[in-house]
N, C-alpha and C positions, 0 to 999 in steps of 0.2 A: 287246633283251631280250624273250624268250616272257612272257606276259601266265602268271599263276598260275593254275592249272585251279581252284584250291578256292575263289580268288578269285571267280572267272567265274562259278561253279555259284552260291556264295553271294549275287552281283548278281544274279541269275538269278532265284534266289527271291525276292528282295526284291521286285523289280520283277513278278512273278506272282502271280496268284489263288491258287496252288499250292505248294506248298514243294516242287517236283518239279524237278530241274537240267534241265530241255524247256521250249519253249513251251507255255503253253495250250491253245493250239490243236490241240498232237500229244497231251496229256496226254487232253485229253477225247475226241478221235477216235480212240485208244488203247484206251479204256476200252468208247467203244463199238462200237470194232470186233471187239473181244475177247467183249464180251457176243454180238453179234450172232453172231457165228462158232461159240459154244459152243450158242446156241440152235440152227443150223443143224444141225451135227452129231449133238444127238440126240435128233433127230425118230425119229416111228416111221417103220418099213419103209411103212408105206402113206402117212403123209402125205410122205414122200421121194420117191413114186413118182409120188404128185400132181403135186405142185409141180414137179417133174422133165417128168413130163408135156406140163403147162400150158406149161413152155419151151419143148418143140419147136410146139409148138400157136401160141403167141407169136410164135415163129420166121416158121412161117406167114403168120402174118398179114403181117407186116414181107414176105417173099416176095412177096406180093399185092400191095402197095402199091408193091415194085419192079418186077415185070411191069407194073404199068398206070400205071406214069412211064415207063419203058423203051419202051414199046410207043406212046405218046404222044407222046414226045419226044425217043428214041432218043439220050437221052444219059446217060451213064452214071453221072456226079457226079448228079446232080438224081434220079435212082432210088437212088443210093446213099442220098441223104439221106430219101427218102420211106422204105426198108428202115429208118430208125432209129426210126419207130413201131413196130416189132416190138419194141426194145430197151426203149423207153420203155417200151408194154406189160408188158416185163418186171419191171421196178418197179415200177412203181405195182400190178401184181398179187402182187405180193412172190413170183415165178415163181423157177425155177433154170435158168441156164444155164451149162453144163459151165463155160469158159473164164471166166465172173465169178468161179469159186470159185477159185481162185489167189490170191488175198488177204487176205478177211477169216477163212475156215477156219483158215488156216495160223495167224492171231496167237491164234487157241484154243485149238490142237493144241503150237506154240512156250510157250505161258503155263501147259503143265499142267489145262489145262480140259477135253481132249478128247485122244482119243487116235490116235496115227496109224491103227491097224484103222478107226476111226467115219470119219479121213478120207475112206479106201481105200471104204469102205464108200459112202460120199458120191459120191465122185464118180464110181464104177464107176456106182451107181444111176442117175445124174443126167446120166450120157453116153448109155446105153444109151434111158431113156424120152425125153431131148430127139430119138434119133432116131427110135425109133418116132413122137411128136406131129408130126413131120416128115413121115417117112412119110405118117402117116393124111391129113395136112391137105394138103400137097401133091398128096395124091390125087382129094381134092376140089375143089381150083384147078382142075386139069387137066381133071376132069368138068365143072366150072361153067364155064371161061373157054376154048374151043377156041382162040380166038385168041391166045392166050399160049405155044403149044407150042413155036413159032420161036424165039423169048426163051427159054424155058427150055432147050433144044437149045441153041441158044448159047452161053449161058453154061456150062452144063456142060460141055461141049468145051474151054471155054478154060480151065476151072479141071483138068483132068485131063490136057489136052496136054503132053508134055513131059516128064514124071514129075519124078524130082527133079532141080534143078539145082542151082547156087547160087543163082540167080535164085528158082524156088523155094522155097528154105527157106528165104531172106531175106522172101521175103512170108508166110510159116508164120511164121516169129518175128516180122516188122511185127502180124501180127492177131493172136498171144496176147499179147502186149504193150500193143498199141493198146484192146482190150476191159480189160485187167485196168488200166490208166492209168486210163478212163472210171471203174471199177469204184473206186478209188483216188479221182478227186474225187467224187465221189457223195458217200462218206464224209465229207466234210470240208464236207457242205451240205446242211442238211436243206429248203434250197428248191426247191420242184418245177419253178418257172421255170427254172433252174439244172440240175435234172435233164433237161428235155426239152432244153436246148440240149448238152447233154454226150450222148443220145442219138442225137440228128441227128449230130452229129458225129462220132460213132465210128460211126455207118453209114454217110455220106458217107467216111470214111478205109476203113475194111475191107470193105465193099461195092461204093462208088463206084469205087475205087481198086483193084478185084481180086486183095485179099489173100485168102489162103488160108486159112479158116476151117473145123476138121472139124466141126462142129456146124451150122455157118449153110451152107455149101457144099451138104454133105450132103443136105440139106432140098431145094435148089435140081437136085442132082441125081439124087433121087427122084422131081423133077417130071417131069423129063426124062425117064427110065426108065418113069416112069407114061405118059408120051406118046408114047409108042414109038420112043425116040432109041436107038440100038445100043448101049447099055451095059448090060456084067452088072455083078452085085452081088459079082464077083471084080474086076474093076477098081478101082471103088469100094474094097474091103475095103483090095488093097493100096496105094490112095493115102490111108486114112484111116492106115496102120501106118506111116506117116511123117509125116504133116501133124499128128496129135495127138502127139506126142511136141515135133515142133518149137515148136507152140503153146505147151504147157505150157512148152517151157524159156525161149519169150517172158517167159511170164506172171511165171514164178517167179523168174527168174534177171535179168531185165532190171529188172522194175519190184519185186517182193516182197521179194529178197534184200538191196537197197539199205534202202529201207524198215524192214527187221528191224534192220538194224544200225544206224541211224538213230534206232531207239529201243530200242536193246538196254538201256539203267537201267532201262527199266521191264520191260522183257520178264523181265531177272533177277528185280527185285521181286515183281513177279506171281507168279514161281516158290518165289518163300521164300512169298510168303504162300500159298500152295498146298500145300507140302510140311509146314509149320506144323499148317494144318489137318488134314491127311491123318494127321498125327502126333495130334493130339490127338482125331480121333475113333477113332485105333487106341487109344489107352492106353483113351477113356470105353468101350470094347469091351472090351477086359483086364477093366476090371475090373465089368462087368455079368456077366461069365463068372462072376470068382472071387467 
């Protein structure tokens, strides 16, 4: 015999700090992912452009830190994992990087907090200045560190060889998925020790492991272009109008879309209590008019 849902829900409560049919633990990282997300969204155009910025800048750094593991020790996992102080960077400076926003936005825009335009808006902004901070700072590797130009040649070649394959867009979906994962336990821990080992780790996987990243790549192959490796900015173009779309369907469809429906009670609630309010500040509007 199937155990009773109303049953279940009702043990559920009992046994929680919450009267919510979830655990705890999804009820409050729910709530503050939700906040979090709604705050993102509606930032002004220039502190979006910032923060956007600073990520590819961040990028950079993490860049740095993989040329001179790489260059050192010519091996790939151990420069993967020094590229996740870039990542780290990125937290701790509360920075935006394109492929993090596959999760906590969405439960803003899904809750009625936010709207899909402010997404659209988000993350057009936040792709565009993470490569320009790429650009610019890569540029600067290249001028300060001549011996990195072999490395960066390198890898670039191997992240564009081939165009798409299967092979390929299995490592386009492993890294928006692998970054939007990371991005996912963050949430669920506001320990910093805790964040820098989820950073290493998601550079040592999408770094180390030469997943296909349009954001983090990009940066890597700006270098290379900066150093006069034979690539135009037509190659690049058409390997980013594949490799960002594959990421995104990582992000969203692997690890978000589970997640959503996982906690859809509250996702619904959130929306009564949204639609509620939006109701009762249109009637206290009615009647300031009349």
């Amino acid at each position: 015999m199937e155990p009773d849902r109303e049953n279940l829900e009702e043990k559920r409560k009992e046994l929680g700090r919450t009267d919510e049919p979830l655990e705890d633990e999804l009820v409050e990282e729910f709530e503050n992912t939700v906040t979090e997300g709604a705050e993102r969204l509606t930032r002004t155009w220039r502190a979006m452009t910032i923060t956007g910025l600073f990520g590819g800048i961040d990028v950079g750094v993490g860049i740095l830190a993989y040329l001179a593991v790489k260059e050192a020790t010519g091996s790939d996992l151990l420069a993967g994992a020094a590229f996740g102080f870039g990542l780290l960077a990125l937290q701790l400076a509360h920075s935006e990087l394109f492929t993090e926003n596959f999760l906590v936005p969405i439960y803003a825009v899904v809750s009625r907090h936010s709207t899909w335009w402010q997404l659209a808006r988000f993350w057009t902004v936040t792709l565009l200045t993470n490569l320009l901070g790429g650009w610019l700072f890569t540029w600067l590797i290249v001028a300060g560190f001549p011996q990195f130009h072999d490395v960066l040649e390198e890898s670039a070649t191997t992240y564009l060889e081939g165009g798409l394959t299967v092979e390929s867009a299995a490592l386009a979906l492993l890294a928006g998925s692998t970054i939007t994962l990371g991005t996912r336990m963050s949430q669920g821990s506001s320990n910093e020790v805790v964040h820098t080992a989820i950073a290493l780790i998601d550079g040592l996987l999408v770094v180390g492991l030469g997943m296909l990243h349009g954001a983090l790549n990009s940066a890597v192959i700006f270098g290379a272009m900066h150093a006069g490796a034979d690539i135009s900015y037509t190659e690049w173009l058409v390997w980013m109008l594949w490799v960002i779309p594959l990421n995104m369907v990582g992000g969203l469809v692997i690890i978000t879309m589970p997640r959503l429906i996982r906690t859809l009670e509250l996702i619904k609630k959130e929306r009564g209590q949204q639609e509620r309010g939006q109701q009762e500040r249109e009637h206290a509007a009615d009647g300031r008019v009349v």
